[in-house]
C-alpha positions in Angstrom: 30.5 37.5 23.3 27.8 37.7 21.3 24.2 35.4 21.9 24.7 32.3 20.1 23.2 31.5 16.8 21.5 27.7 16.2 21.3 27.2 12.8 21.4 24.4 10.2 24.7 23.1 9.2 25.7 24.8 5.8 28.9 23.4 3.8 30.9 26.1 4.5 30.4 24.3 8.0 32.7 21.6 7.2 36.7 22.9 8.0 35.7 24.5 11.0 33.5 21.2 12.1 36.5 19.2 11.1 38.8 21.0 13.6 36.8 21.2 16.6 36.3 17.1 15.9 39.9 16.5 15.3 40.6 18.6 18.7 38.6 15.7 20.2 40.3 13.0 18.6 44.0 14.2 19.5 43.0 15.3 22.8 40.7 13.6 24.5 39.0 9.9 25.0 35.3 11.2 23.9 35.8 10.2 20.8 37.5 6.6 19.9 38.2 7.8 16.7 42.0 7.6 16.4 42.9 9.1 13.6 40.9 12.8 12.5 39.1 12.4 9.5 39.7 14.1 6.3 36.7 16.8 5.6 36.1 15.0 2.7 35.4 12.4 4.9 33.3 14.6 7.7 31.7 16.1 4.1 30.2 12.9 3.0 28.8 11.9 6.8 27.1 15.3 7.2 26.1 15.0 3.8 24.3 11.7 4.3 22.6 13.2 7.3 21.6 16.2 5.9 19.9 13.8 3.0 18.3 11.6 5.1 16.3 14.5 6.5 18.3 14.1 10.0 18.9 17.3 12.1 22.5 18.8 12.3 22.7 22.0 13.7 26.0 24.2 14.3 25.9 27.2 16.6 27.8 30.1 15.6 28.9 33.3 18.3 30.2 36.4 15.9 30.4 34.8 12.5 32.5 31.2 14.0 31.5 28.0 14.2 31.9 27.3 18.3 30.2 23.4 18.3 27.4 21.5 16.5 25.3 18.9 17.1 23.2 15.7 15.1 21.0 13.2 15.6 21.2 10.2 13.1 19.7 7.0 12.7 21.2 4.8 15.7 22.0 1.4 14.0 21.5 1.1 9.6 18.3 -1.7 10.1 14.8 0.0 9.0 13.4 -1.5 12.3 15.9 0.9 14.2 14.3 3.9 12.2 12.7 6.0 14.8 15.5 5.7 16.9 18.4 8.1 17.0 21.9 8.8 18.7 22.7 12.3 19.7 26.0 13.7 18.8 27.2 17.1 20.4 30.9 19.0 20.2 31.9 21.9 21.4 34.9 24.0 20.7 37.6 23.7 23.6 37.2 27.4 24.3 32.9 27.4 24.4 32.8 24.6 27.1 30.8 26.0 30.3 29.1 28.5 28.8 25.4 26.4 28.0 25.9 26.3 24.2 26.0 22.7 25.2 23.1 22.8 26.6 21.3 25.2 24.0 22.0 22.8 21.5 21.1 19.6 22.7 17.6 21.1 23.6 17.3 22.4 20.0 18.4 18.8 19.2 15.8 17.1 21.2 13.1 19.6 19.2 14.1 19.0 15.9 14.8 15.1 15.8 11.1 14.7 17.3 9.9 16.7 14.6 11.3 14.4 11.9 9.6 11.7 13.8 12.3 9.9 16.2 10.7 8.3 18.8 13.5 7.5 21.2 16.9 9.0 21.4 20.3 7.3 22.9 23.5 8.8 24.3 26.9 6.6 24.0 29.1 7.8 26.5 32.7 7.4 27.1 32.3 6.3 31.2 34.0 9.2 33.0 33.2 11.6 31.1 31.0 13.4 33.8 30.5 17.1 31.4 28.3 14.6 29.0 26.7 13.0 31.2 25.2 15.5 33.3 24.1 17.2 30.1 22.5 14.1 29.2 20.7 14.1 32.8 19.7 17.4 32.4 17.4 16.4 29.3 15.9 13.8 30.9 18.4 10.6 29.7 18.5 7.5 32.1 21.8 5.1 32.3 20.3 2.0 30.8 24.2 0.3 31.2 27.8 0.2 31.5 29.8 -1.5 29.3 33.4 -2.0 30.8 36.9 -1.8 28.8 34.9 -1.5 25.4 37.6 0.7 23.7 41.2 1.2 24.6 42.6 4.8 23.6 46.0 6.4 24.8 46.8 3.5 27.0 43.9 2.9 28.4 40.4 0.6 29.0 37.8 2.9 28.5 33.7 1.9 29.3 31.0 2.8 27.4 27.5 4.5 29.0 24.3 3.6 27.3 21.9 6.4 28.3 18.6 6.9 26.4 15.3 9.1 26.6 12.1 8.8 25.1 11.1 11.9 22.6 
């Protein structure tokens, strides 16, 4: 395997970001999406970031698109502004090998340098992969919310982690 590439998301990023989401969705309780969304759909959300200025970054190992990552504004209220939530996917096949880890640092850089201020993590609790990462950068567990979502016949808890930038 090749070293990774970081680079910012380019439209040609959109099937292969739409897959590895969609593997997520079908497969796992990280996401409570339910249903995969079109790449129309994922088009018009990356494209709102990528207008607002927000950083979205994919990392690429000989020529493929192997996970991505994004901070965006955390809630649509200007006073919530400087405050983003980080967003990070891997394909199933690139887990354990630090791209996780490569990106999320290159996230932190590049979300201060547009001027957030503080950065949050939402969690799906048990999910122990995202949270160490999160702990690894510095995140603190500000909460747990119990039985927020219910996904393939389950209660599933939310974990509010956050780190200033």
């Amino acid at each position: 395997m090749s070293q990774p590439l970081l680079r910012p998301f380019t439209w040609s990023d959109v099937g292969p970001i739409t897959a590895i989401y969609s593997h997520y969705v079908y497969n796992s309780t990280v996401t409570f999406d339910l249903e995969a969304p079109s790449e129309a759909k994922m088009a018009e959300k990356f494209g709102h970031m990528v207008d607002e200025g927000h950083p979205v970054i994919v990392a690429e190992v000989d020529g493929a698109v192997r996970g991505y990552a994004y901070a965006s504004t955390f809630r649509p209220r200007p006073a919530y502004r400087f405050t983003c939530e980080d967003t990070v996917y891997l394909a199933p096949d690139a887990i354990g090998q630090g791209l996780g880890s490569r990106l999320m640092g290159e996230l932190i850089t590049q979300s201060q340098a547009v001027g957030f201020k503080q950065m949050i993590g939402i969690i799906t609790g048990g999910t122990e992969a995202s949270i160490a990462l999160h702990r690894k950068f510095g995140f603190e567990i500000l909460g747990q919310f119990p039985q927020l979502g219910y996904k393939f016949d389950q209660w599933l808890d939310i974990v509010h982690m956050q780190r200033a930038l």
